[in-house]
MOPAC internal coordinates of N, CA, C and O (Angstrom, degrees):
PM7 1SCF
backbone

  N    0.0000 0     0.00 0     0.00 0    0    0    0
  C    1.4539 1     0.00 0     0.00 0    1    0    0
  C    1.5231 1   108.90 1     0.00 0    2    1    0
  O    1.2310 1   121.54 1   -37.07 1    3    2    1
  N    1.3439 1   114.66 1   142.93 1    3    2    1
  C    1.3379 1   130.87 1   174.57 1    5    3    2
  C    1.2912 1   114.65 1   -94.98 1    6    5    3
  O    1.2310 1   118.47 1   -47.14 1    7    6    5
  N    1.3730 1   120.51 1   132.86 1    7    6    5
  C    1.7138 1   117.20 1   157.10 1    9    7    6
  C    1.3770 1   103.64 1   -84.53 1   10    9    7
  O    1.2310 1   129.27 1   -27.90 1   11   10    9
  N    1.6291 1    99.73 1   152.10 1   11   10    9
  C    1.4146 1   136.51 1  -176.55 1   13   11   10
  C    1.4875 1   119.94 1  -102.38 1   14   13   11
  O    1.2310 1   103.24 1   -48.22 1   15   14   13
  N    0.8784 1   148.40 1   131.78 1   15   14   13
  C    1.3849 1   123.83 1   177.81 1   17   15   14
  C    1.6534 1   106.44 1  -130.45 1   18   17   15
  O    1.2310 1   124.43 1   -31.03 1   19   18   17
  N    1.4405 1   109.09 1   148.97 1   19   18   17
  C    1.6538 1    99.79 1   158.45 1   21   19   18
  C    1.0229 1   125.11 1   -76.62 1   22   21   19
  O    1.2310 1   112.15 1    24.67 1   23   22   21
  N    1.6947 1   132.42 1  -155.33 1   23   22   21
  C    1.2543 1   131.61 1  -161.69 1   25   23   22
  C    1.5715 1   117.69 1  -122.74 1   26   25   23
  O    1.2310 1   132.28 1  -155.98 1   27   26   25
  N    1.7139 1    93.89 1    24.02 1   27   26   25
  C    1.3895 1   126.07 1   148.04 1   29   27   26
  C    1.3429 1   134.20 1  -115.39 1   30   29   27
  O    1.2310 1   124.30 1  -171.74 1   31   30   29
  N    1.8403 1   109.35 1     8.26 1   31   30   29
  C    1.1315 1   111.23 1  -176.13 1   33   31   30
  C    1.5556 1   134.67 1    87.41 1   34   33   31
  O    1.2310 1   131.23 1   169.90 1   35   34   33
  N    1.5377 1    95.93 1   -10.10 1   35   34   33
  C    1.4016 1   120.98 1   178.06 1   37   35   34
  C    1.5240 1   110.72 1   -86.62 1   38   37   35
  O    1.2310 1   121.44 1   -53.69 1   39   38   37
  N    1.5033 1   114.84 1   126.31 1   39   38   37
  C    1.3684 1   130.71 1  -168.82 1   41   39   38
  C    1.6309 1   124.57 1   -60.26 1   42   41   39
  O    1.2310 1   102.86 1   -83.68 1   43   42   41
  N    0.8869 1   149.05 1    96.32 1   43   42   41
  C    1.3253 1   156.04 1   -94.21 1   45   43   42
  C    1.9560 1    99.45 1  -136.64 1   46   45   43
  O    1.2310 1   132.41 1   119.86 1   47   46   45
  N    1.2693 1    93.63 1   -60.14 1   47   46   45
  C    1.7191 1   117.61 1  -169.89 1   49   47   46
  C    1.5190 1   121.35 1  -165.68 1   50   49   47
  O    1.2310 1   125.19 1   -27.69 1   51   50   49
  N    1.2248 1   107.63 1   152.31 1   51   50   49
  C    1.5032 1   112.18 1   149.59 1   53   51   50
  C    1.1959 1   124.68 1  -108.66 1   54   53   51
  O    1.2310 1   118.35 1   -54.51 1   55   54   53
  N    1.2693 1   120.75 1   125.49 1   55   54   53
  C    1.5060 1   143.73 1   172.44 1   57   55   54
  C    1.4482 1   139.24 1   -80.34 1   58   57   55
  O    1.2310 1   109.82 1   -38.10 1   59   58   57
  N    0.6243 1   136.70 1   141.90 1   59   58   57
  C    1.7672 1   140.49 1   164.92 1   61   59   58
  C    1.6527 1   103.78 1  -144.75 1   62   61   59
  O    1.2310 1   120.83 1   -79.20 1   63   62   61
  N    1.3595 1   116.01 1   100.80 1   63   62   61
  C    1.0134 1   120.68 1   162.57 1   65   63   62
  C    1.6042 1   140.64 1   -53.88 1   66   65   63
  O    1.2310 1   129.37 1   143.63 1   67   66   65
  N    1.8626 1    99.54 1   -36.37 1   67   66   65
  C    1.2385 1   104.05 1  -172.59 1   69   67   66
  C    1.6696 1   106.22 1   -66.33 1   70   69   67
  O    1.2310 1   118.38 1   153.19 1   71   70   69
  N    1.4955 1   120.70 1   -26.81 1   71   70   69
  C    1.5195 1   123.67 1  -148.45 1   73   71   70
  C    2.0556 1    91.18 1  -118.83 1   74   73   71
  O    1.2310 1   124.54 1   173.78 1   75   74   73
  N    1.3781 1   108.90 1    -6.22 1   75   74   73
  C    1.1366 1   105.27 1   164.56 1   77   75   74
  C    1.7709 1   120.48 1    84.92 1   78   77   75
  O    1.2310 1   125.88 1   158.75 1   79   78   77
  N    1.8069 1   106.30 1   -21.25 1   79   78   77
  C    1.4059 1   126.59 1   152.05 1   81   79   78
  C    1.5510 1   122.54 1    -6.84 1   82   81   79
  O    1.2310 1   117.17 1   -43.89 1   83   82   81
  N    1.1644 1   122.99 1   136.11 1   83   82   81
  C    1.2914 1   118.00 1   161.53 1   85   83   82
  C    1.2982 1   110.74 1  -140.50 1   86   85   83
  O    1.2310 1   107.19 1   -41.48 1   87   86   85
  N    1.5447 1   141.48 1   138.52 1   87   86   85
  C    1.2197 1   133.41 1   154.04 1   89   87   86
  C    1.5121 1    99.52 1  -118.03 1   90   89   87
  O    1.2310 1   130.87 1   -28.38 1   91   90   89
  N    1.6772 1    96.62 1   151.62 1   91   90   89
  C    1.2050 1   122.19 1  -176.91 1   93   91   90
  C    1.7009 1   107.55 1  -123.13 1   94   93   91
  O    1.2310 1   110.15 1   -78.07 1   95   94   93
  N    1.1787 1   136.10 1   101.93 1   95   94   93
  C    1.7388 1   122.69 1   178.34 1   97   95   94
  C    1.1946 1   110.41 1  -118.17 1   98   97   95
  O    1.2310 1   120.49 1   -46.94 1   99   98   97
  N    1.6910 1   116.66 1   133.06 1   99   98   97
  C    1.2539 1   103.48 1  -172.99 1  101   99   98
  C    2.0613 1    79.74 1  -150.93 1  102  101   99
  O    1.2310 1   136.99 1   -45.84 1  103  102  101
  N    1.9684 1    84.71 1   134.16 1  103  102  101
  C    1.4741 1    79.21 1  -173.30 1  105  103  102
  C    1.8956 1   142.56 1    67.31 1  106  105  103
  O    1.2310 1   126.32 1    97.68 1  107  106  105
  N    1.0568 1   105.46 1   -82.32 1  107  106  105
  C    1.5159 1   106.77 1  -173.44 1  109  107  106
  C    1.5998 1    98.98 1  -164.27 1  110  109  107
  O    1.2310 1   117.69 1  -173.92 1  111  110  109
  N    1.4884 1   122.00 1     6.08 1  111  110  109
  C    1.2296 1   140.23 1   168.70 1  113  111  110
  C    1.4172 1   117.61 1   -99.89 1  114  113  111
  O    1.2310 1   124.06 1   -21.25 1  115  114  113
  N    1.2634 1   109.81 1   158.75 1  115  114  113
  C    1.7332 1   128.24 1  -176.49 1  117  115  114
  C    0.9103 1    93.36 1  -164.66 1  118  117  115
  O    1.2310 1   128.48 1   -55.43 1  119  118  117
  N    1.8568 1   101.27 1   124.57 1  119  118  117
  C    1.6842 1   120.83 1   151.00 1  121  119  118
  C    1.3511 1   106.02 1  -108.14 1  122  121  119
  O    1.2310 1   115.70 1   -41.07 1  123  122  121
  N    1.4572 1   125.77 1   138.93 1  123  122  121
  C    1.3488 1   120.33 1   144.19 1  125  123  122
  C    1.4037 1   123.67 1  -137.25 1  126  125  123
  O    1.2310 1   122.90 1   -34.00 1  127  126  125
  N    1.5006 1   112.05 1   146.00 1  127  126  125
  C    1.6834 1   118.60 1  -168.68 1  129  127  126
  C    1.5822 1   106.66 1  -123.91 1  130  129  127
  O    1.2310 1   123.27 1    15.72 1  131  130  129
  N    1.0722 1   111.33 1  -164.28 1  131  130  129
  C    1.1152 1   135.56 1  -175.60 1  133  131  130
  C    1.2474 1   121.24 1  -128.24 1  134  133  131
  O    1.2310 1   112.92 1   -92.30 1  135  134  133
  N    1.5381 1   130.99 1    87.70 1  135  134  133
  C    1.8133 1   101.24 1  -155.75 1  137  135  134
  C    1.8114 1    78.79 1   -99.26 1  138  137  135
  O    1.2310 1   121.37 1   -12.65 1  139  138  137
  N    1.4714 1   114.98 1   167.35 1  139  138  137
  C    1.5031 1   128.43 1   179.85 1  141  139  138
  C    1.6033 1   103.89 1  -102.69 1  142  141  139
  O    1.2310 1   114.42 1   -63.23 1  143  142  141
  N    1.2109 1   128.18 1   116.77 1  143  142  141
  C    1.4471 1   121.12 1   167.11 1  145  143  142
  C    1.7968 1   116.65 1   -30.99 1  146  145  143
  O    1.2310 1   128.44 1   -53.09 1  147  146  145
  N    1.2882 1   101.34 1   126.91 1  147  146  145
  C    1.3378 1   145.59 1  -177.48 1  149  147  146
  C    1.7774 1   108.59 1    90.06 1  150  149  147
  O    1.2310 1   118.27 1  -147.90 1  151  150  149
  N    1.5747 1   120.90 1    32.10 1  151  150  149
  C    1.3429 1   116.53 1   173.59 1  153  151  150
  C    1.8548 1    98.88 1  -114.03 1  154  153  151
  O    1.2310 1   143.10 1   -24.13 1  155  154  153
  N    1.4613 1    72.73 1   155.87 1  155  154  153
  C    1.9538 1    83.73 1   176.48 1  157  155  154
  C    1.7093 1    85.93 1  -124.22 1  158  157  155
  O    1.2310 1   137.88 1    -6.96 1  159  158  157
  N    2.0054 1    82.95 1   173.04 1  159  158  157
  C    1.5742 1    96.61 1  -162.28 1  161  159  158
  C    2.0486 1    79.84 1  -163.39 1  162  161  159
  O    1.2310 1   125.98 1   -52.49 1  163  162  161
  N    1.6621 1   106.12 1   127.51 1  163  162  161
  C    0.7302 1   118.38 1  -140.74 1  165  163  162
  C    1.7734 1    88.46 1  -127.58 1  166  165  163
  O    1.2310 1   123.59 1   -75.95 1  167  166  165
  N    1.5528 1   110.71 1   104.05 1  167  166  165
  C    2.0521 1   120.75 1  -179.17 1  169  167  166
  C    1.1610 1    89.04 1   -96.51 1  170  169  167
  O    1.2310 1   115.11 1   -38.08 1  171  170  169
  N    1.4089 1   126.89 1   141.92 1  171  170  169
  C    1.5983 1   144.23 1   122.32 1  173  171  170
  C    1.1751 1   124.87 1   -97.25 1  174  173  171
  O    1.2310 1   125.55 1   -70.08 1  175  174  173
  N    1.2973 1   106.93 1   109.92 1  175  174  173
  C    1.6656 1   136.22 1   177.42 1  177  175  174
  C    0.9267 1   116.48 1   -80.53 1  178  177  175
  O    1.2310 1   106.66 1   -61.24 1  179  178  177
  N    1.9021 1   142.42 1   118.76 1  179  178  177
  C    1.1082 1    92.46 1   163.57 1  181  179  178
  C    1.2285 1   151.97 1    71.89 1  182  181  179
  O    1.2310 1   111.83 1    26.60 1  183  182  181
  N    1.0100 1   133.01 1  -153.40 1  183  182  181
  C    1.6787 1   124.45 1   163.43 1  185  183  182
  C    1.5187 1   121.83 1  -109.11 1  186  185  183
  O    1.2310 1   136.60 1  -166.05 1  187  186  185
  N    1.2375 1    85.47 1    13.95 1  187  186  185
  C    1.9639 1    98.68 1   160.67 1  189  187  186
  C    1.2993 1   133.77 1   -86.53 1  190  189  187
  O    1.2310 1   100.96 1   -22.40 1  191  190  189
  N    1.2170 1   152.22 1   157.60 1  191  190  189
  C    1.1550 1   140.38 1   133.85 1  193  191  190
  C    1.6024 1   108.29 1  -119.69 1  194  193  191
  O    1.2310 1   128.75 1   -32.81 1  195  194  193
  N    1.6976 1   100.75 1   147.19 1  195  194  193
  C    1.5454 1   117.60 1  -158.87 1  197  195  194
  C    1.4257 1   100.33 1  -151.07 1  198  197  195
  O    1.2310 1   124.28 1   -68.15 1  199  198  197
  N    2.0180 1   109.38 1   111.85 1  199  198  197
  C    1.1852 1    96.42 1  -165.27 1  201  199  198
  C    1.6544 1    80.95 1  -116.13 1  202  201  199
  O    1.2310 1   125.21 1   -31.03 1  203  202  201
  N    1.1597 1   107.61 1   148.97 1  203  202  201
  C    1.5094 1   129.40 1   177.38 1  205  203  202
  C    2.1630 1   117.51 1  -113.42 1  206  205  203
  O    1.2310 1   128.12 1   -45.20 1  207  206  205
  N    1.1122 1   101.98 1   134.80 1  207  206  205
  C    1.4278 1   109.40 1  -157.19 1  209  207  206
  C    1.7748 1    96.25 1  -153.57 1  210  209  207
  O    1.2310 1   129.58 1   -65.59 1  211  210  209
  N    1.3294 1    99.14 1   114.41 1  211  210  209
  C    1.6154 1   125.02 1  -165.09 1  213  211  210
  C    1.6038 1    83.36 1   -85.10 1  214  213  211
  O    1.2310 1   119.82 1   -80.74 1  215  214  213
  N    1.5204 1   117.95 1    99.26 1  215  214  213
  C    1.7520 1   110.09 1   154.34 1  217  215  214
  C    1.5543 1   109.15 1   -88.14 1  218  217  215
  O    1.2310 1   101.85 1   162.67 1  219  218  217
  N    1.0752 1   150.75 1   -17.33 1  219  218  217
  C    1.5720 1   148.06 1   155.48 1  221  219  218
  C    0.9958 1   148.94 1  -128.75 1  222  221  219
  O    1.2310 1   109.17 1    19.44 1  223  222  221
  N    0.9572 1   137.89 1  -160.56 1  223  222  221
  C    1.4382 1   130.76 1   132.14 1  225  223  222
  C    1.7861 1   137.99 1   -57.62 1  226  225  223
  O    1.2310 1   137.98 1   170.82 1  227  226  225
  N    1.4493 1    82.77 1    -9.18 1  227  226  225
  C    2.0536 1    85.06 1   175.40 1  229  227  226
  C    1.2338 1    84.49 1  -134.24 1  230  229  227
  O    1.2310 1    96.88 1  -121.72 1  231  230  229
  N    1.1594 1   158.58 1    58.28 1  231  230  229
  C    1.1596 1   138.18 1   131.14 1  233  231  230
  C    1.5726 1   122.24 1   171.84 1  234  233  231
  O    1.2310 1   119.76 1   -27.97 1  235  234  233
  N    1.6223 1   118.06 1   152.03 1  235  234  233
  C    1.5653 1   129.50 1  -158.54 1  237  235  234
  C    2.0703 1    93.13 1  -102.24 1  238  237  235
  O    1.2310 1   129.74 1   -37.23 1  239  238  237
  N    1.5369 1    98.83 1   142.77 1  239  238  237
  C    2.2348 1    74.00 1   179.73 1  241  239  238
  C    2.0144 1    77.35 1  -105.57 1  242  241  239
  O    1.2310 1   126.08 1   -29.67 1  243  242  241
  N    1.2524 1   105.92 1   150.33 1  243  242  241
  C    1.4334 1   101.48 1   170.90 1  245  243  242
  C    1.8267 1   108.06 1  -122.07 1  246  245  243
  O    1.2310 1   126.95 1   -35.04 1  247  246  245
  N    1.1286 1   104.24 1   144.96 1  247  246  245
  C    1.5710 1   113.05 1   173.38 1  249  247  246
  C    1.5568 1    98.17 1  -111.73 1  250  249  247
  O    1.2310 1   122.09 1   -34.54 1  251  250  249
  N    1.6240 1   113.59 1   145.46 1  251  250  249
  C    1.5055 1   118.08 1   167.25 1  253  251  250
  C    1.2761 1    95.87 1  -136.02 1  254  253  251
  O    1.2310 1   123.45 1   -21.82 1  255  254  253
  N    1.5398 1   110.98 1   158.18 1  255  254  253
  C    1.3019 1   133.27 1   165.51 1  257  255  254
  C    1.0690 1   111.77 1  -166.81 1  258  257  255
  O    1.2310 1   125.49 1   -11.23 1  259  258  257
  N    1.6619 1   107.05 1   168.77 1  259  258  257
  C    1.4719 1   118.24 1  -170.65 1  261  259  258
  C    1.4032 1   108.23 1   -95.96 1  262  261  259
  O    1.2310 1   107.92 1   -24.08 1  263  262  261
  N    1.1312 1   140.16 1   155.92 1  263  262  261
  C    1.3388 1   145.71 1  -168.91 1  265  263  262
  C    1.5199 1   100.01 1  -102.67 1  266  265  263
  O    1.2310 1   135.28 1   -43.39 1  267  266  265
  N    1.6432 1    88.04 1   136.61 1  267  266  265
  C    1.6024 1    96.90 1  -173.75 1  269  267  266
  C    1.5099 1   105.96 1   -58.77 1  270  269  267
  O    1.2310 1   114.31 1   -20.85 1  271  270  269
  N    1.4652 1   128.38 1   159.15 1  271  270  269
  C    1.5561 1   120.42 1   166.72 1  273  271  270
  C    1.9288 1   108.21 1   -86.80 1  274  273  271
  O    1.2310 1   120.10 1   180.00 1  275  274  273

């Protein structure tokens, strides 16, 4: 699994692209899915937003930004 980061450096997810995996931990919680190549899956951090989008088998493309106030 890969870490993800936003575009503050703040830890977002863990990844595995080849198997399509996702974990999400926040706190004392865990999500994990399965996204299918060509789906996005959309974390708000914080005052980030970080949308994640599975283009293959080797790799997630990620966009971050800050959320308007």
């Amino acid at each position: 699994m890969i870490e993800y980061r936003d575009c503050k450096g703040h830890l977002v997810c863990m990844a595995d692209a080849r198997t399509g995996i996702v974990e999400i931990r926040h706190k004392d919680r865990a999500v994990r899915m399965n996204v299918p190549v060509g789906e996005s899956f959309t974390v708000t951090l914080r005052d980030t937003v970080t949308v994640l989008t599975r283009i293959s088998n080797w790799a997630f493309d990620v966009k971050s930004r800050t959320r308007a106030a």
